[in-house]
TORKOL-4160 file (C-alpha; in steps of 0.2 Angstrom, whole numbers, padded with zeros to 4 digits, m for minus):
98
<pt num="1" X="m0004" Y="m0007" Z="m0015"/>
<pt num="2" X="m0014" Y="m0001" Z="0000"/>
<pt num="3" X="m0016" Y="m0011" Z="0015"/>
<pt num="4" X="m0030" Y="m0007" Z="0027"/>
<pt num="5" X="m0037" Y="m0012" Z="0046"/>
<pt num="6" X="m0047" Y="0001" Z="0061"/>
<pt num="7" X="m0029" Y="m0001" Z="0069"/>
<pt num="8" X="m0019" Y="0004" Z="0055"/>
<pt num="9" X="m0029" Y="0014" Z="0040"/>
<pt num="10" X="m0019" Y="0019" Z="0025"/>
<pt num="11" X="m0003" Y="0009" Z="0024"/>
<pt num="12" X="0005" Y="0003" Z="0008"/>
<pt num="13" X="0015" Y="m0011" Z="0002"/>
<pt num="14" X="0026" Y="m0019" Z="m0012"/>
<pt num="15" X="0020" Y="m0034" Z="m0020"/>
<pt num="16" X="0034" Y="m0047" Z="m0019"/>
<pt num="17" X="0024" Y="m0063" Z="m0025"/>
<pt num="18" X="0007" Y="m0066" Z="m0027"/>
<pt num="19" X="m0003" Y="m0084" Z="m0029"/>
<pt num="20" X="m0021" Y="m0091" Z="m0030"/>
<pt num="21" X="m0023" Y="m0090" Z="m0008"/>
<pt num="22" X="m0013" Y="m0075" Z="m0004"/>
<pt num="23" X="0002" Y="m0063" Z="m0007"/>
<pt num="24" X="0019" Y="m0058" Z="0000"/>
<pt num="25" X="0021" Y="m0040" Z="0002"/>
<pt num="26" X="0035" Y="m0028" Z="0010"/>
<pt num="27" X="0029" Y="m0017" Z="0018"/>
<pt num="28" X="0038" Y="m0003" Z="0036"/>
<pt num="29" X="0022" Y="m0006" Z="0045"/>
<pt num="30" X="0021" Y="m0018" Z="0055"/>
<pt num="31" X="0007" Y="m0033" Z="0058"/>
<pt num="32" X="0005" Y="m0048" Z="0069"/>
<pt num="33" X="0000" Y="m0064" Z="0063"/>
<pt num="34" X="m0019" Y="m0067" Z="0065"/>
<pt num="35" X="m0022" Y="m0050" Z="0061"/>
<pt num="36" X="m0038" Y="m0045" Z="0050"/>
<pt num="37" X="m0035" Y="m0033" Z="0034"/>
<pt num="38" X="m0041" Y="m0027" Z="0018"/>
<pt num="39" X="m0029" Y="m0027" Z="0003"/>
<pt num="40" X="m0034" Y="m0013" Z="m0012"/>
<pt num="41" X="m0026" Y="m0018" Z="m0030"/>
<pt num="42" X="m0026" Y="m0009" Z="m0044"/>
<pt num="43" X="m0024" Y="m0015" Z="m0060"/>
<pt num="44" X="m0013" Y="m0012" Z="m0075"/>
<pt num="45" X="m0027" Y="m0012" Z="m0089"/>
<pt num="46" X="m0035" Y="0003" Z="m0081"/>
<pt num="47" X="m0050" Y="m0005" Z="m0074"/>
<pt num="48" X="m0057" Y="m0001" Z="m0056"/>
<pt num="49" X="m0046" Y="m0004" Z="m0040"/>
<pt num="50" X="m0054" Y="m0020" Z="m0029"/>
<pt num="51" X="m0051" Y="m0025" Z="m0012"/>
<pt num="52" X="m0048" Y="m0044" Z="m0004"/>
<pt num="53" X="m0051" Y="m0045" Z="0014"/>
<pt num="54" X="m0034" Y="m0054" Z="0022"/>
<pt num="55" X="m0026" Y="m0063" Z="0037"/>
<pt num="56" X="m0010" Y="m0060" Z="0040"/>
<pt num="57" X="m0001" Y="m0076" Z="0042"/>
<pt num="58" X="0018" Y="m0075" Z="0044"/>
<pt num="59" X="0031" Y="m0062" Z="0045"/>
<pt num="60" X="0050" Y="m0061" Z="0039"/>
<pt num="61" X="0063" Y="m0049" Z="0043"/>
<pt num="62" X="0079" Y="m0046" Z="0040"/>
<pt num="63" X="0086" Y="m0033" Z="0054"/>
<pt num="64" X="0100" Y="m0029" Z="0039"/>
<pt num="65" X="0088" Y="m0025" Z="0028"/>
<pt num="66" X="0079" Y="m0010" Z="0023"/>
<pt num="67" X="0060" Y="m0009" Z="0026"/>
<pt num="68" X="0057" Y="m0018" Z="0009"/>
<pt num="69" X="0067" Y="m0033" Z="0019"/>
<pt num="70" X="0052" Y="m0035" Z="0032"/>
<pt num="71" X="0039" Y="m0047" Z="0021"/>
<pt num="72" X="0023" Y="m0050" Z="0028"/>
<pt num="73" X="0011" Y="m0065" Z="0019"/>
<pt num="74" X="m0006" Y="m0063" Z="0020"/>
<pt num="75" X="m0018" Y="m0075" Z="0017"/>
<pt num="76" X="m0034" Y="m0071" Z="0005"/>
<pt num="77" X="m0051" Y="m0076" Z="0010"/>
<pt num="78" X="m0055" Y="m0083" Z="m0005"/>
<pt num="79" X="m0044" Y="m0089" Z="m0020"/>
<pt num="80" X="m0042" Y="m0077" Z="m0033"/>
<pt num="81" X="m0047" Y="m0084" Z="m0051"/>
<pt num="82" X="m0036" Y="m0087" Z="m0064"/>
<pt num="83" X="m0042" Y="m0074" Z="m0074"/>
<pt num="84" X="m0038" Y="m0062" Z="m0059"/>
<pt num="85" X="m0023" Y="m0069" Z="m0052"/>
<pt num="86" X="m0014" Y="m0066" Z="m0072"/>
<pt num="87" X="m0020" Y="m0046" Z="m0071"/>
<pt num="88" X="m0011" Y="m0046" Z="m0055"/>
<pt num="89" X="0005" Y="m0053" Z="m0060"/>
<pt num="90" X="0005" Y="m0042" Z="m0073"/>
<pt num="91" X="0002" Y="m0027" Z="m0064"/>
<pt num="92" X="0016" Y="m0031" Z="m0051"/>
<pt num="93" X="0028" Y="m0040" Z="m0061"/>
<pt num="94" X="0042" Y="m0029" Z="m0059"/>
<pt num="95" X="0040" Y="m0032" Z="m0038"/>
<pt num="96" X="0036" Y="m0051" Z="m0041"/>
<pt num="97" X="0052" Y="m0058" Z="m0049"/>
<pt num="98" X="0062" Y="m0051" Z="m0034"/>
């Protein structure tokens, strides 16, 4: 998925969880908490590509790890309805049961 601010246009993630408020990403770039985004989603069933504006609101790392180690939450500015929320999960299950 595609991650985007002024500061840092163009980045990507890899969905690790998602909920109703917000979703857990791992991503190599790196964010502070606080910080303003726009996350872009695409959807399995083919349907247009939508954005949620974010907050970044904690970050994990593992200095082990690889750069899919370095988790970063985001926090929605809305909830996601259900409706929306089951599309996601379907669309990143593969990254979400990690």
């Amino acid at each position: 998925m595609a991650i985007e601010s002024p500061a840092k246009p163009g980045r990507v993630g890899v969905v690790r969880n998602v909920s109703q408020r917000g979703v857990l990403l791992g991503t190599p770039s790196r964010y502070q908490p606080g910080q303003r985004v726009r996350l872009r989603f695409k959807t399995r069933s083919g349907g247009p590509e939508f954005d949620l504006p974010a907050t970044v609101v904690r970050i994990d790392h593992d200095p082990d790890g690889d750069w899919l180690a370095k988790l970063v939450a985001f926090e929605f500015d809305r909830d996601v309805n259900e409706h929306r929320l089951e599309e996601l999960r379907r669309t990143y299950e593969l990254f979400s049961a990690a």
